[in-house]
C-alpha positions as a Markdown table, in Angstrom:
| # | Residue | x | y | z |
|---|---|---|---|---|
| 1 | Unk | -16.1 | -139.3 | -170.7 |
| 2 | Unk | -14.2 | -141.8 | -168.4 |
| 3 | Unk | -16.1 | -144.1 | -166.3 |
| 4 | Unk | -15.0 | -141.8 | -163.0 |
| 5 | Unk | -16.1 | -138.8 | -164.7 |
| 6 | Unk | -19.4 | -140.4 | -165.5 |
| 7 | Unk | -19.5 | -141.6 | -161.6 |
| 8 | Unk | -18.4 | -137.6 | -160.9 |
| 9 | Unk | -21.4 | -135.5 | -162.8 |
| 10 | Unk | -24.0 | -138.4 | -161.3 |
| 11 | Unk | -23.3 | -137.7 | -158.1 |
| 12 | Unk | -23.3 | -133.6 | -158.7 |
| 13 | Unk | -26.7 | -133.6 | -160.8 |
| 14 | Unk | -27.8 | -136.0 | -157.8 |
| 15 | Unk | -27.5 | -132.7 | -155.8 |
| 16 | Unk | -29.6 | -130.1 | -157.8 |
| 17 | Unk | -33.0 | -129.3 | -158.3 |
| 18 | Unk | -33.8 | -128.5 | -161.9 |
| 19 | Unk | -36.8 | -126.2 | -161.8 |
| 20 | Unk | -38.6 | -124.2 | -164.8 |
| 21 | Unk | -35.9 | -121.9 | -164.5 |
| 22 | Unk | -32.8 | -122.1 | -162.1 |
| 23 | Unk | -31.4 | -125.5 | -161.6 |
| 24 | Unk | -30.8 | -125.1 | -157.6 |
| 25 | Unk | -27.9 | -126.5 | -155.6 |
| 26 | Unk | -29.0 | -128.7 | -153.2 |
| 27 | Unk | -26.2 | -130.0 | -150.9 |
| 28 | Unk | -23.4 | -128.0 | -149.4 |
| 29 | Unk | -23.0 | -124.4 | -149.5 |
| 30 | Unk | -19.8 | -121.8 | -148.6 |
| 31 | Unk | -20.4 | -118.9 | -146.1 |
| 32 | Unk | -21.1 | -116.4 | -148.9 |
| 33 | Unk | -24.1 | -118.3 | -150.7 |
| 34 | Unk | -22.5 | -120.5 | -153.2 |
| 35 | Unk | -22.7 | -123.9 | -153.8 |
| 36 | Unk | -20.0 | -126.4 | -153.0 |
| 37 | Unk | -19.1 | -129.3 | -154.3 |
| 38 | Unk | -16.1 | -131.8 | -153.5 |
| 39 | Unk | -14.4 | -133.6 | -156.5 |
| 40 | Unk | -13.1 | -136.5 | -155.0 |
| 41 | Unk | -11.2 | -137.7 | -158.3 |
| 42 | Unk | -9.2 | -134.6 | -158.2 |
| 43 | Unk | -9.3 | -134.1 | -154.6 |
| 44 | Unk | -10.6 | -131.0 | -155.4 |
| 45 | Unk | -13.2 | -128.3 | -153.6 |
| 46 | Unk | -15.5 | -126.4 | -156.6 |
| 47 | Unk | -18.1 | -123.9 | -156.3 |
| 48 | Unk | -20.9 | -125.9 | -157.5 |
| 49 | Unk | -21.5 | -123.4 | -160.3 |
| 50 | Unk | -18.0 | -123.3 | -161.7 |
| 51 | Unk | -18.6 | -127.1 | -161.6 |
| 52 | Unk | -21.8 | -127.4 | -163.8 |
| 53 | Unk | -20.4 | -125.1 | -166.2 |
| 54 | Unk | -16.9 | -126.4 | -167.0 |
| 55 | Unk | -18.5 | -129.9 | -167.1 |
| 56 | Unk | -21.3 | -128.7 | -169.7 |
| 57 | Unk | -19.3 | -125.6 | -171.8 |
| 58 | Unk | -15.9 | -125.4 | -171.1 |
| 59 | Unk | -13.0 | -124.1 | -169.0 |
| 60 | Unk | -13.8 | -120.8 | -167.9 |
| 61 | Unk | -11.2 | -118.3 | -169.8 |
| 62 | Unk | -8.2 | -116.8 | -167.7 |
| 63 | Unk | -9.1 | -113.5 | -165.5 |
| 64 | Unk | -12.9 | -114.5 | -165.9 |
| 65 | Unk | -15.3 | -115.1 | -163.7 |
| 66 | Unk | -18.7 | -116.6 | -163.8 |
| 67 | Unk | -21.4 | -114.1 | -163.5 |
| 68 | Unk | -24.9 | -114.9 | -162.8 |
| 69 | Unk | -27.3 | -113.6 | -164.9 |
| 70 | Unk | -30.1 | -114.9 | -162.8 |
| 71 | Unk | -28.9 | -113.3 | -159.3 |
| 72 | Unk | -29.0 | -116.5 | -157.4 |
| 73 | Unk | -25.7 | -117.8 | -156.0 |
| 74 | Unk | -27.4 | -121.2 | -155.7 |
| 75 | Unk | -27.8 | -121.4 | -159.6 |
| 76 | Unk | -25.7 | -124.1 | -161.7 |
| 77 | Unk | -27.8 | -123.6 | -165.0 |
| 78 | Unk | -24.9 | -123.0 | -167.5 |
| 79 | Unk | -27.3 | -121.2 | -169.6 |
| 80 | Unk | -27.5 | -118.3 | -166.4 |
| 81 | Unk | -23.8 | -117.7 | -166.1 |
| 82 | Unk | -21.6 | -115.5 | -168.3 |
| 83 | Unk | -17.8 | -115.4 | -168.0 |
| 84 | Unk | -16.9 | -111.7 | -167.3 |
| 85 | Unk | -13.7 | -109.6 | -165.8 |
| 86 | Unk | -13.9 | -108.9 | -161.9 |
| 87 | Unk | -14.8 | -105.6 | -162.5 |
| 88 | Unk | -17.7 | -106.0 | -164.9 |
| 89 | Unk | -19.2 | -108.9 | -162.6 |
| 90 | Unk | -19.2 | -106.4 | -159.2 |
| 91 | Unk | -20.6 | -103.5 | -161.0 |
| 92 | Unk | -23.4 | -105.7 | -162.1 |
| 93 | Unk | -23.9 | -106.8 | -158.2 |
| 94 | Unk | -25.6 | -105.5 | -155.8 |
| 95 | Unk | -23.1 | -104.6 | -153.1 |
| 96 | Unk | -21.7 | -101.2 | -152.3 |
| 97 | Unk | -19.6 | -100.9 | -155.0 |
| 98 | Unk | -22.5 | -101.7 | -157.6 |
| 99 | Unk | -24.4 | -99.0 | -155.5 |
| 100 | Unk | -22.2 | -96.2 | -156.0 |
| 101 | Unk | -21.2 | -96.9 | -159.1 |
| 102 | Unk | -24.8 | -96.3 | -160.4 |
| 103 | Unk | -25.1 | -93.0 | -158.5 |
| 104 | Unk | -25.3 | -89.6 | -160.9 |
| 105 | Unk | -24.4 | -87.4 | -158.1 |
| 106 | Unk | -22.8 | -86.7 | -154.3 |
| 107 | Unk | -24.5 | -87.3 | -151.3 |
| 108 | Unk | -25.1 | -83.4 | -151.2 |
| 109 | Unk | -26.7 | -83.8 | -154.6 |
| 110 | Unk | -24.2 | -82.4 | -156.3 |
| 111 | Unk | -24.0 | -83.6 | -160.1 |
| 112 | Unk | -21.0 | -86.5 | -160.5 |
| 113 | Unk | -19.7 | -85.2 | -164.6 |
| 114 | Unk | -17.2 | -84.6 | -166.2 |
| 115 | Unk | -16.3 | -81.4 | -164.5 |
| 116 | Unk | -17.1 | -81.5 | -160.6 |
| 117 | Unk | -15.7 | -85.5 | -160.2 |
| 118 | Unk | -12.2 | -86.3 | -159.6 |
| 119 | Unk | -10.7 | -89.9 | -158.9 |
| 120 | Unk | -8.7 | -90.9 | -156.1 |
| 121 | Unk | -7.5 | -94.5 | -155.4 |
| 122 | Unk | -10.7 | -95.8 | -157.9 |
| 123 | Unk | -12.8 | -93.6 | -155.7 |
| 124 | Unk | -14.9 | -91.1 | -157.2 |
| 125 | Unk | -15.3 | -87.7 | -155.4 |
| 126 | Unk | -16.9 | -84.1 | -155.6 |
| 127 | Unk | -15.4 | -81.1 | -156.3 |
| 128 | Unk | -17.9 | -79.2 | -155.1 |
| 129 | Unk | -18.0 | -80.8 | -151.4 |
| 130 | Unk | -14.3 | -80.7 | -151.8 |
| 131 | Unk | -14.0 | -76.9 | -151.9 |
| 132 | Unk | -16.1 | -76.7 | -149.1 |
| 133 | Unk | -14.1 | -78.8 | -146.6 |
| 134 | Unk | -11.5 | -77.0 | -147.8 |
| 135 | Unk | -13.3 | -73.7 | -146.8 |
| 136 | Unk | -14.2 | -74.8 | -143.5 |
| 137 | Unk | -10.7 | -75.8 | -142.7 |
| 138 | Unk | -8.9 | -72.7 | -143.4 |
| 139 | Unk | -11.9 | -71.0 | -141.7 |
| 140 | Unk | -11.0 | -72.9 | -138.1 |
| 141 | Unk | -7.2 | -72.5 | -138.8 |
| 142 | Unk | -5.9 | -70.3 | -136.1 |
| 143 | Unk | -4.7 | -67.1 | -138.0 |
| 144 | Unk | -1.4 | -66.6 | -137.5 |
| 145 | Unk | -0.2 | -62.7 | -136.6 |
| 146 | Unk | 3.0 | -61.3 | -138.5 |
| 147 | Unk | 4.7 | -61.3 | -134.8 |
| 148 | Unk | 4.2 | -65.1 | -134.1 |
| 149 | Unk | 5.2 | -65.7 | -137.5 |
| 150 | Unk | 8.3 | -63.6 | -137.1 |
| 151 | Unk | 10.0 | -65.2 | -133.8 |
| 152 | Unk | 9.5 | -68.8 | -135.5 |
């Protein structure tokens, strides 16, 4: 390790707080919960995790992310973050998409298999509630008499 890169991780592990389990970022944080940390060698901003990790492990493999196995965004303990796709590390989240994800069936209670789900746009919907609205809409349609539809 060069003597700036020495200099570098003395100042980052200045900022965290090892404890029995998460080592906790101390100093500056980004809007969303994440640690951050300024590189001034490379003139550089890193989340504080991303940091830790590629300074202890390794570079973090193309179209991977670091996922924390701990569920705390403060975390820099390499030994709590996994590289993962983008998809694998939201369904493993908490947030909406994580939510729905997990769900067996429609809001209605209707079963989400094989048979009654269809995809739209990486959405999952019903087929049951789908027939429905479908139902309902022909049901308001104005019905149209053989007269009005003759003079159009």
């Amino acid at each position: 390790m060069s003597a700036e890169l020495d200099e570098l991780a003395e100042r980052f592990w200045a900022k965290v707080n090892k404890t029995e389990t998460c080592w906790l970022w101390t100093a500056g944080q980004r809007s969303w919960g994440y640690g951050s940390f300024w590189d001034g060698v490379r003139k550089k901003r890193w989340s504080a995790h991303r940091f830790a990790y590629e300074l202890l492990v390794g570079g973090i493999p193309d179209g991977l992310v670091l996922d924390h196995l701990c569920r705390t965004p403060l975390c820099v303990n390499p030994e709590h973050l996994e590289p993962v796709g983008i998809r694998e590390n939201t369904l493993r989240g908490v947030g909406p998409s994580a939510i729905h994800a997990t769900r067996t069936s429609c809001p209605a209670g209707h079963a989400y298999d094989a048979e009654n789900t269809y995809e739209h746009k990486g959405k999952r919907y019903c087929r049951a509630c789908q027939r429905k609205r479908d139902r309902e809409r022909r049901r308001r349609r104005p019905a149209v008499t053989q007269r009005e539809d003759l003079a159009s």
